[in-house]
MARDO-779474 format. One line per 3 residues: number of its first residue (from 1); their letters; for each residue x, y, z of C-alpha. Coordinates in nm, 3 decimals. Layout:
residues N
NUM) a) X/Y/Z ~ ...
end
This chain:
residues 162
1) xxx) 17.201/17.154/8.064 ~ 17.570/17.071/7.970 ~ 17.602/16.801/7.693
4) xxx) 17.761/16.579/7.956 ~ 17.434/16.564/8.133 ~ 17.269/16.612/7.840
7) xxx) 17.422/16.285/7.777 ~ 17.341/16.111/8.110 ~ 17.011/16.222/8.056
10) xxx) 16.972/16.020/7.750 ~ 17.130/15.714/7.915 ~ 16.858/15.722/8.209
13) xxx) 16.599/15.770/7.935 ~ 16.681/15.521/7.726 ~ 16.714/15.253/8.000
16) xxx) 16.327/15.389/8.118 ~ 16.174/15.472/7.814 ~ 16.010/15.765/7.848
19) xxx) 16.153/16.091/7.907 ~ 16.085/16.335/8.242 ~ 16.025/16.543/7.994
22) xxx) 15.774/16.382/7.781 ~ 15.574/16.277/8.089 ~ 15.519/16.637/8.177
25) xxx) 15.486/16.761/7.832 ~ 15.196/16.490/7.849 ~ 15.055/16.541/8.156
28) xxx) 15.046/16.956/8.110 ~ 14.840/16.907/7.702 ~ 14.585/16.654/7.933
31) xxx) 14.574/16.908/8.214 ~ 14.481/17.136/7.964 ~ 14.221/16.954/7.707
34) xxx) 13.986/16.877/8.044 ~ 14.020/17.236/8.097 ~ 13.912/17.328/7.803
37) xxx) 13.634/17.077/7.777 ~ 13.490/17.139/8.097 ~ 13.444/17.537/7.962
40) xxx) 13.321/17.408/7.626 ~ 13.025/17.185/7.862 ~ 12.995/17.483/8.059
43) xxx) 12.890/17.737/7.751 ~ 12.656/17.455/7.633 ~ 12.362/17.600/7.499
46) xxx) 12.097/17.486/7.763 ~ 12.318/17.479/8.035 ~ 12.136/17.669/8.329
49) xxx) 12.311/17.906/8.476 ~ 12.013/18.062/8.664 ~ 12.020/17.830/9.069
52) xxx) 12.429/17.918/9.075 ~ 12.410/18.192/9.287 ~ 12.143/18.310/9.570
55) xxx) 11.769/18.309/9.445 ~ 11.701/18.599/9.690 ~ 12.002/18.780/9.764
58) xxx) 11.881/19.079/9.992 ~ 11.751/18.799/10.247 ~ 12.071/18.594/10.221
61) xxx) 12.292/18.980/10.245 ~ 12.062/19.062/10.548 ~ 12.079/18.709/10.717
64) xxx) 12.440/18.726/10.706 ~ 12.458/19.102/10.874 ~ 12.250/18.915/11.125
67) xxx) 12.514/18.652/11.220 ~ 12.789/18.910/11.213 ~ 12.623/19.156/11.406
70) xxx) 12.558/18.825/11.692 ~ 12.884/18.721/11.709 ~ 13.017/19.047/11.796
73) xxx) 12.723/19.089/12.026 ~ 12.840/18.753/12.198 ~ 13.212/18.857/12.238
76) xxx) 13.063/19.214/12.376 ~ 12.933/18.976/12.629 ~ 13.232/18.757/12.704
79) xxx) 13.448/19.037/12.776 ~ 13.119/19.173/12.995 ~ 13.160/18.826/13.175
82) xxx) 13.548/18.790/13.182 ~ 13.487/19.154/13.393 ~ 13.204/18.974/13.611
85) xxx) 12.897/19.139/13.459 ~ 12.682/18.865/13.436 ~ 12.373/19.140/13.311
88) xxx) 12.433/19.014/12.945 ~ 12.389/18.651/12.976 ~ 12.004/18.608/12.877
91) xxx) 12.081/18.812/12.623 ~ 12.407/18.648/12.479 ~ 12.190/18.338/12.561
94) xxx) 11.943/18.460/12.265 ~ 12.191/18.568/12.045 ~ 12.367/18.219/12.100
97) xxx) 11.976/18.114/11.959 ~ 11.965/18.359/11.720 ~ 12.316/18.282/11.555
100) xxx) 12.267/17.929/11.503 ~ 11.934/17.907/11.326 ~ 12.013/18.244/11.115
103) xxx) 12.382/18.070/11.050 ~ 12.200/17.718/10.893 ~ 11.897/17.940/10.739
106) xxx) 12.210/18.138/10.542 ~ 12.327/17.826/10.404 ~ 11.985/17.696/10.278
109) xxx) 12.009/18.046/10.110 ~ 12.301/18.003/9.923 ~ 12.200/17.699/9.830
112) xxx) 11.884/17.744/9.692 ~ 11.719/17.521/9.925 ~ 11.353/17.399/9.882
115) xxx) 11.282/17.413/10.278 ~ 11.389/17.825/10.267 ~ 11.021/17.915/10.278
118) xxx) 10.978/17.675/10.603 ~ 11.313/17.748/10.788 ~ 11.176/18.119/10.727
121) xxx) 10.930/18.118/10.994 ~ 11.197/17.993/11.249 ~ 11.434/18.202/11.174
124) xxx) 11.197/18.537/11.184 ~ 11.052/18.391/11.536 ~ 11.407/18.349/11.665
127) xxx) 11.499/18.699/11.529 ~ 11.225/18.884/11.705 ~ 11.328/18.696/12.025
130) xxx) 11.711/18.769/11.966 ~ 11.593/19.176/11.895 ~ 11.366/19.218/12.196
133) xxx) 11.628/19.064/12.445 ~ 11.925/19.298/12.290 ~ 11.735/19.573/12.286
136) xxx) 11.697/19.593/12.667 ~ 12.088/19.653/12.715 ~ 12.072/19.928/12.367
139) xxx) 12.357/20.117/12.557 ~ 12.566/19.880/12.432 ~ 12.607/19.926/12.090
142) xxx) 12.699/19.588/12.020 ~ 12.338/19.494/12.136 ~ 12.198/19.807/11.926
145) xxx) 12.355/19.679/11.595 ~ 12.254/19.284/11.694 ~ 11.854/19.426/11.756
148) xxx) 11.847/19.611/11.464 ~ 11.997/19.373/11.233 ~ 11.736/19.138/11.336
151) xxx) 11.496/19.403/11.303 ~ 11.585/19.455/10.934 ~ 11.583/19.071/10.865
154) xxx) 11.211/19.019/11.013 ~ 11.105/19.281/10.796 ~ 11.293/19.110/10.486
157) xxx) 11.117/18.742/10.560 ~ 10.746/18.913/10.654 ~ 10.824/19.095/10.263
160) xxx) 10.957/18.774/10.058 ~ 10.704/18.556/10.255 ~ 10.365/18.760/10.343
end
């Protein structure tokens, strides 16, 4: 800055009473004391750590293999359609199913939810419905992947909830 603005600086200052500068200087050392302090609460001792990430994180992986492996299975289908080959709606219907409940049972995953153990059951019933539908039209390999992810994820629940 040139002293003549230097100058006119000072003049807007003065008729204000606090500086641009000062306000930011002010607003950057409290920007950076609740930073601080919320690391200091953070690294309290007896601060759990332990429910911040997924409880059981093979179901929650395999889960979410599940909805990928649907939603390509469903735009398999839509192209199938868009070429009028209707023989993939029942099972783009299930998949449909299948990605909803195995989309909300991922999210009571990651949360650490206390109705996993009871969504569980749906999800597995939904997945063996989802794989035996997909696994009619296995020479699409869109269906393959969707019935065998399934697959894999009924095997994971019947382990983590026999």
């Amino acid at each position: 800055m040139s002293n003549k603005e230097e100058t006119q600086q000072e003049q807007i200052d003065a008729g204000h009473g606090v500086s641009r500068r000062n306000v930011l200087l002010g607003l950057g050392a409290a920007a950076a004391t609740m930073a601080y302090t919320g690391n200091t609460v953070a690294a309290m001792p007896g601060h759990d750590h332990s429910k911040h990430s997924a409880q059981q994180p093979k179901l929650l992986d395999a889960t979410n293999d599940c909805v990928d492996k649907g939603v390509r299975c469903i735009s398999h289908c839509l192209v199938a359609w868009t070429e009028s080959d209707l023989e993939l709606a029942s099972c783009a219907k299930k998949v449909n199913e299948m990605n909803a409940i195995c989309d909300a049972f991922s999210k009571l995953l990651a949360a650490n939810s206390s109705h996993v153990k009871d969504y569980a059951r749906i999800c597995k019933s939904v997945c063996n419905e989802c794989a035996k539908e997909c696994r009619k039209h296995d020479k699409h390999i869109e269906c393959r992947e969707c019935a065998e992810a399934c697959e894999s994820l009924v095997k994971i629940i019947k382990k983590n909830f026999a």
